[in-house]
BALOBA-1460 file (C-alpha; in Angstrom, 3 decimals):
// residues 188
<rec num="1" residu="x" x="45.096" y="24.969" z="-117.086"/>
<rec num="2" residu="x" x="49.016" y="24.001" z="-116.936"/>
<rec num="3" residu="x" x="49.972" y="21.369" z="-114.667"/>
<rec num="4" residu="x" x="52.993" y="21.027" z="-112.046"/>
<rec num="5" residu="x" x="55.455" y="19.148" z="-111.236"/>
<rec num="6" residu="x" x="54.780" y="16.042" z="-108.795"/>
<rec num="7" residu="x" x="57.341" y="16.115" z="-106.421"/>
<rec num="8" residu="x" x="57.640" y="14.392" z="-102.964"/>
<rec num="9" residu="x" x="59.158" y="17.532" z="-101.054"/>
<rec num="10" residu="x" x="60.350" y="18.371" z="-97.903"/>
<rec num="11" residu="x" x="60.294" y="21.951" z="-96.127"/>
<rec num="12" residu="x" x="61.209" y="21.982" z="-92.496"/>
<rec num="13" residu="x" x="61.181" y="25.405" z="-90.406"/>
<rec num="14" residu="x" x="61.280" y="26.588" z="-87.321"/>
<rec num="15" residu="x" x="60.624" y="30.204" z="-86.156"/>
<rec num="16" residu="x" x="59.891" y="32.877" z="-87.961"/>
<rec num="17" residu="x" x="63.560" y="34.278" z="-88.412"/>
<rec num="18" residu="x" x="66.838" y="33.432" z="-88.161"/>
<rec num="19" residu="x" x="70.390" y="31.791" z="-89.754"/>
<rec num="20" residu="x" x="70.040" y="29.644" z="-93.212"/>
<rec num="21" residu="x" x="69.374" y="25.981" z="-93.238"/>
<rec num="22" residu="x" x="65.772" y="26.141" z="-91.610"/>
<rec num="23" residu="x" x="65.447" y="23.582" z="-94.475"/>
<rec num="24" residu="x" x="64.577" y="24.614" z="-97.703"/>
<rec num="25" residu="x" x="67.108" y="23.023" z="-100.013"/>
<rec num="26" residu="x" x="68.210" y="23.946" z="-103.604"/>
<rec num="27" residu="x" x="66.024" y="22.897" z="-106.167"/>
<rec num="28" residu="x" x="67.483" y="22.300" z="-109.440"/>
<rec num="29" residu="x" x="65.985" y="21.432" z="-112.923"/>
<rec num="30" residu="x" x="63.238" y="22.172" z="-115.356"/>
<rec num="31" residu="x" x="59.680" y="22.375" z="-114.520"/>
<rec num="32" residu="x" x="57.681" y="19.224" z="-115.202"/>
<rec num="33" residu="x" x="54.116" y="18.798" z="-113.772"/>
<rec num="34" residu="x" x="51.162" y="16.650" z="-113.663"/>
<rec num="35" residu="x" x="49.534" y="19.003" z="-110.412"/>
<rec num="36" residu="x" x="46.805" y="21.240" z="-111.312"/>
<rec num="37" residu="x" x="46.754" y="24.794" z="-110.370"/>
<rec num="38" residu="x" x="43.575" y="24.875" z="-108.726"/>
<rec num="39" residu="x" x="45.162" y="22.318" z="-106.413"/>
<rec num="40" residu="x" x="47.224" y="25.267" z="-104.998"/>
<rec num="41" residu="x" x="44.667" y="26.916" z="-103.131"/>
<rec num="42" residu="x" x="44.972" y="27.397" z="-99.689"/>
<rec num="43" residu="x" x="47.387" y="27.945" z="-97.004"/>
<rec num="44" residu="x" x="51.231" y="27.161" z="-96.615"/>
<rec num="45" residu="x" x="54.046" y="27.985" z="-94.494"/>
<rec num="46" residu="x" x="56.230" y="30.026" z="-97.053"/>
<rec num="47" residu="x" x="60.295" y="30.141" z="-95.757"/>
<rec num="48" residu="x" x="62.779" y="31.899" z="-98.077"/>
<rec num="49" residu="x" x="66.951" y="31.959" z="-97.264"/>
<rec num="50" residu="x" x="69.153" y="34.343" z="-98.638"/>
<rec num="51" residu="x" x="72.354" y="32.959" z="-100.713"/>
<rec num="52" residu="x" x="73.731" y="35.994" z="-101.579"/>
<rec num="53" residu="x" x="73.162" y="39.920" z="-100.710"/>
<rec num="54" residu="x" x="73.691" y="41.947" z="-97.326"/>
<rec num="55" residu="x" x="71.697" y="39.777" z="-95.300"/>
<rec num="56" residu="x" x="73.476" y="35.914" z="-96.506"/>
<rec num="57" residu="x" x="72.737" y="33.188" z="-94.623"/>
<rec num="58" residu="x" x="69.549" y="34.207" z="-93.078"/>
<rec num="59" residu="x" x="66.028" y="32.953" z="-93.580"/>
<rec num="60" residu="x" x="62.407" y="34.197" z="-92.874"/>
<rec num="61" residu="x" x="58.607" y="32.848" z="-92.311"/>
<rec num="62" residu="x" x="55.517" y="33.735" z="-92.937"/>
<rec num="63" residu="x" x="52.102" y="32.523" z="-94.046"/>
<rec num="64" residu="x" x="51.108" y="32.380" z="-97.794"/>
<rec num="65" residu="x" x="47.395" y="32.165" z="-99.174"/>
<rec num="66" residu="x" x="46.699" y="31.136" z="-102.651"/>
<rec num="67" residu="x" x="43.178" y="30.768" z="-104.417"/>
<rec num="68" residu="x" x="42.457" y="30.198" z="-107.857"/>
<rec num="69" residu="x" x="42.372" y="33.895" z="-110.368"/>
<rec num="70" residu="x" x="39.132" y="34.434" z="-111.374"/>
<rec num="71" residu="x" x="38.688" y="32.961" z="-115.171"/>
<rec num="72" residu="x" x="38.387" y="36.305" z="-116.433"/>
<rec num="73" residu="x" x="41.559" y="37.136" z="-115.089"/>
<rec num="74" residu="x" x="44.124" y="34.305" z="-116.259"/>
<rec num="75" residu="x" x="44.933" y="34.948" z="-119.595"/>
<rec num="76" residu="x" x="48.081" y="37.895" z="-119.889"/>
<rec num="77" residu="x" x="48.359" y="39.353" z="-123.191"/>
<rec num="78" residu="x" x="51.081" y="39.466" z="-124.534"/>
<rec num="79" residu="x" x="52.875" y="39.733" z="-128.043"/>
<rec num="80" residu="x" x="54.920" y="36.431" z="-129.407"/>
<rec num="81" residu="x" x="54.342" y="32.895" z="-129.528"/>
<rec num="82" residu="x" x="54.072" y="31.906" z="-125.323"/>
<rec num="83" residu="x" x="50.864" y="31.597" z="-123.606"/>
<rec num="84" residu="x" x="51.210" y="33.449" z="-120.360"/>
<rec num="85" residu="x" x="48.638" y="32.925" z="-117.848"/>
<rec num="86" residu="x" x="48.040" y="33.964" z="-114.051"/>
<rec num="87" residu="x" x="46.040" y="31.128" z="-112.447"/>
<rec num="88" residu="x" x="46.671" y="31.571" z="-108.740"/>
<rec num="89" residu="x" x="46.828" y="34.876" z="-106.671"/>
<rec num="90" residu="x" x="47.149" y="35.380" z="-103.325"/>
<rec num="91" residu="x" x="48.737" y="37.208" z="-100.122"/>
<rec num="92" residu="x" x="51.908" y="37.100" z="-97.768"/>
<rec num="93" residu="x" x="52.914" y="38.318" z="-94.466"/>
<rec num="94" residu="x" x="56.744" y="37.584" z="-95.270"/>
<rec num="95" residu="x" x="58.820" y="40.023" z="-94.088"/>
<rec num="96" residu="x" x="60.856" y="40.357" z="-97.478"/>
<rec num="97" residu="x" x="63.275" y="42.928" z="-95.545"/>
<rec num="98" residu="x" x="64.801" y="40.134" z="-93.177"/>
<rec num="99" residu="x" x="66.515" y="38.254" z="-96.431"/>
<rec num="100" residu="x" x="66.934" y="41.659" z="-98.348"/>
<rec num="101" residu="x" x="64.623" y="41.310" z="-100.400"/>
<rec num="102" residu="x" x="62.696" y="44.460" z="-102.373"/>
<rec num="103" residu="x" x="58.893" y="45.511" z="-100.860"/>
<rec num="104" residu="x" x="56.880" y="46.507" z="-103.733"/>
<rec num="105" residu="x" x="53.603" y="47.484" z="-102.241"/>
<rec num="106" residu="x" x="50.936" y="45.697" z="-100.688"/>
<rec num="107" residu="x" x="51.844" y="41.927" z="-100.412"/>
<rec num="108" residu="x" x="48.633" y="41.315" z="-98.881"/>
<rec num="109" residu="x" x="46.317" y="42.695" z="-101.095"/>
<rec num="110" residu="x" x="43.431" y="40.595" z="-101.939"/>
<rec num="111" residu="x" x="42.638" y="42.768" z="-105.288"/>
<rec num="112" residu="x" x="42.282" y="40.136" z="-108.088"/>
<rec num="113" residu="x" x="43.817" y="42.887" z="-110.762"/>
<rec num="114" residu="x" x="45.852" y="43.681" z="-108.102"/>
<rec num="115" residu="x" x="47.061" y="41.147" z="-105.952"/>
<rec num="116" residu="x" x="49.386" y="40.698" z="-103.389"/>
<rec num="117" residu="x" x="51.156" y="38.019" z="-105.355"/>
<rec num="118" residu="x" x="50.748" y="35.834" z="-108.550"/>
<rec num="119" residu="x" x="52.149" y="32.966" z="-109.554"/>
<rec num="120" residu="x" x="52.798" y="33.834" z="-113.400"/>
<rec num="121" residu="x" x="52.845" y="30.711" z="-115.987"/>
<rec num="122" residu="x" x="54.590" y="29.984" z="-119.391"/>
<rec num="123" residu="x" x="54.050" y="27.668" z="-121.986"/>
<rec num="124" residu="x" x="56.223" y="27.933" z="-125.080"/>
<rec num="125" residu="x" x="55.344" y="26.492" z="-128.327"/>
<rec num="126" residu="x" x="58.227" y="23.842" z="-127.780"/>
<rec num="127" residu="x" x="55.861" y="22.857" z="-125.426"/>
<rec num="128" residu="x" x="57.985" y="24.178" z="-122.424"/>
<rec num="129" residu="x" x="56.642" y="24.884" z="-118.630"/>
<rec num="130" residu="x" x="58.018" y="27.798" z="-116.316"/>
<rec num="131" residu="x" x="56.665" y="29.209" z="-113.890"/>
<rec num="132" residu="x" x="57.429" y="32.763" z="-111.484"/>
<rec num="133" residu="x" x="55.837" y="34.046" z="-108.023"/>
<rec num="134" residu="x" x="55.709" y="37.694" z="-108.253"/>
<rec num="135" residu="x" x="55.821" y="39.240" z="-104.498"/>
<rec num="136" residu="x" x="54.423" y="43.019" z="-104.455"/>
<rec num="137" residu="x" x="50.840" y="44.608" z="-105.455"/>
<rec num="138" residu="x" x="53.397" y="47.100" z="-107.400"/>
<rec num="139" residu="x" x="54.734" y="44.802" z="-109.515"/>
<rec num="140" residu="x" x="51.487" y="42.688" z="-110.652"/>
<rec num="141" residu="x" x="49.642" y="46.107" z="-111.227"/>
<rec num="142" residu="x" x="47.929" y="45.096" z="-114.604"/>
<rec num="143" residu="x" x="46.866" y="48.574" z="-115.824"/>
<rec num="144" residu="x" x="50.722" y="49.041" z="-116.559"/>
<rec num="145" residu="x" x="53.131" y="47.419" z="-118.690"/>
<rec num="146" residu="x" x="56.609" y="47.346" z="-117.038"/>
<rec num="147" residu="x" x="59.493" y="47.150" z="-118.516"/>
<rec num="148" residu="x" x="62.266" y="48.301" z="-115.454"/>
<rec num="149" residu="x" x="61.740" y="48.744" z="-111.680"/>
<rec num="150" residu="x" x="62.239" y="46.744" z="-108.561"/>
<rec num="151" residu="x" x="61.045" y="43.185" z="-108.311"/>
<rec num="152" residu="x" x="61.039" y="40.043" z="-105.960"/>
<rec num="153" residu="x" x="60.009" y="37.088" z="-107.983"/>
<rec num="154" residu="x" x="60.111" y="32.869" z="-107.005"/>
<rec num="155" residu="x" x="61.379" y="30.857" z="-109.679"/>
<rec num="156" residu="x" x="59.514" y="27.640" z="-109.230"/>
<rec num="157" residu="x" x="60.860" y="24.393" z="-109.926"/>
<rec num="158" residu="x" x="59.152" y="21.572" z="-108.263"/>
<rec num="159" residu="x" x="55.695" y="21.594" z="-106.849"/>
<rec num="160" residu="x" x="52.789" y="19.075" z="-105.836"/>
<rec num="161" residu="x" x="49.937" y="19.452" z="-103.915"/>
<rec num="162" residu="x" x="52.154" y="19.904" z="-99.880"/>
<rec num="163" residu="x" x="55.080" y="21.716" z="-101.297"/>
<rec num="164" residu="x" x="56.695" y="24.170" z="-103.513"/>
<rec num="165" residu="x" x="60.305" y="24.552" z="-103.972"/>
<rec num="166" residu="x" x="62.997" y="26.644" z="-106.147"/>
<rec num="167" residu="x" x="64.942" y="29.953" z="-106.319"/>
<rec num="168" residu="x" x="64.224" y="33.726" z="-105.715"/>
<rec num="169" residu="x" x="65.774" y="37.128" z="-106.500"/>
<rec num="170" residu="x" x="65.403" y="40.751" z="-105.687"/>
<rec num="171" residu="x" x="66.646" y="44.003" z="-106.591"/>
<rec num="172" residu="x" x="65.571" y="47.438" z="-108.163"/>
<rec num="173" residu="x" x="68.154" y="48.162" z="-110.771"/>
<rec num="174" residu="x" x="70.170" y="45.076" z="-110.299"/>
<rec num="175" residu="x" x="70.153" y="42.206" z="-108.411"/>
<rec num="176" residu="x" x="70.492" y="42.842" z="-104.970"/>
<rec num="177" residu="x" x="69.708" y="39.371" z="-102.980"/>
<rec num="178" residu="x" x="69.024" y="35.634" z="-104.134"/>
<rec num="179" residu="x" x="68.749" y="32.203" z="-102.502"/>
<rec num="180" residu="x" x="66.365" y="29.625" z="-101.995"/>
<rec num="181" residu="x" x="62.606" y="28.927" z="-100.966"/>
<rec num="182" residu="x" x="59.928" y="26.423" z="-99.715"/>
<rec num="183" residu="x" x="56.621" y="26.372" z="-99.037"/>
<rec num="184" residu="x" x="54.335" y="23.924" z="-97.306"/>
<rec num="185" residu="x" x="50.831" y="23.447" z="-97.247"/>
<rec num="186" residu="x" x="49.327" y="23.947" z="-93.686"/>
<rec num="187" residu="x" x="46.864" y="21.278" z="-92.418"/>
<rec num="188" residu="x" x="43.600" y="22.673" z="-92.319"/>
């Protein structure tokens, strides 16, 4: 299991649409963590704002669910020296279209081969963390190796148990819209 970053965060939104600054802020750095994934599971408030791309300055809502990947399920392989691992899956109702952001299938699929998203760890033999979000049942498909096609992907940079926090980007061929996003946990 990789750990996170611990990170006292702050994500502030309000309404499910609208103009930029519903307050996810940039979040800058490398990827340190002491949080395990497990820790992840459950629901959270997920807000992502467009930087750049035909819809700048706007932001979206929408609810996120993460659970643990089955055990079975974590380890990607793949050649070189970097252990990749998938330890948390889950779904989105984000409407990825309101920040322009690419749709690649089902983002709430609750397929664990197939899910709607995954968050997609790295550890380097330098002994380095990152960590991605893939958004899209289409582009987490594990019965296919892809090498081109659309993506929307969450570059994570600080997270702890109430909040995660970093970058995104989107395109098909190129990329087509960036900015920022936050997520916070929901009470239960």
């Amino acid at each position: 299991m990789l750990p996170l970053t611990l990170a006292a965060l702050a994500c502030a939104g309000h309404g499910r649409s609208g103009a930029a600054g519903d307050g996810c802020r940039p979040a800058e750095g490398p990827f340190t963590a002491s949080t395990p994934w497990d820790s992840l599971s459950g629901t959270w408030r997920l807000t992502l704002v467009a930087g750049s791309g035909l819809m700048a300055g706007r932001s979206v809502q929408g609810a996120l669910t993460l659970r643990a990947q089955d055990s079975a399920l974590r380890r990607v392989d793949r050649p070189g020296p970097t252990t990749v691992t998938v330890p948390v899956i889950g779904t989105t109702d984000i409407a990825l279209e309101q920040v322009g952001a690419v749709r690649l299938g089902d983002v709430g699929s609750t397929d664990p081969r197939q899910p709607g998203l995954a968050i997609w760890a790295s550890l380097s033999p330098d002994g380095g963390v990152s960590a991605v979000m893939r958004i899209g049942q289409e582009a987490i498909r594990s019965d296919i190796v892809r090498f081109d096609g659309g993506y929307t992907a969450l570059f994570l940079r600080q997270v702890s148990a109430d909040a995660i926090r970093g970058g995104w980007a989107s395109g098909v061929t190129t990329e087509d819209a960036s900015g920022d996003f936050c997520a916070q946990r929901v009470p239960s």
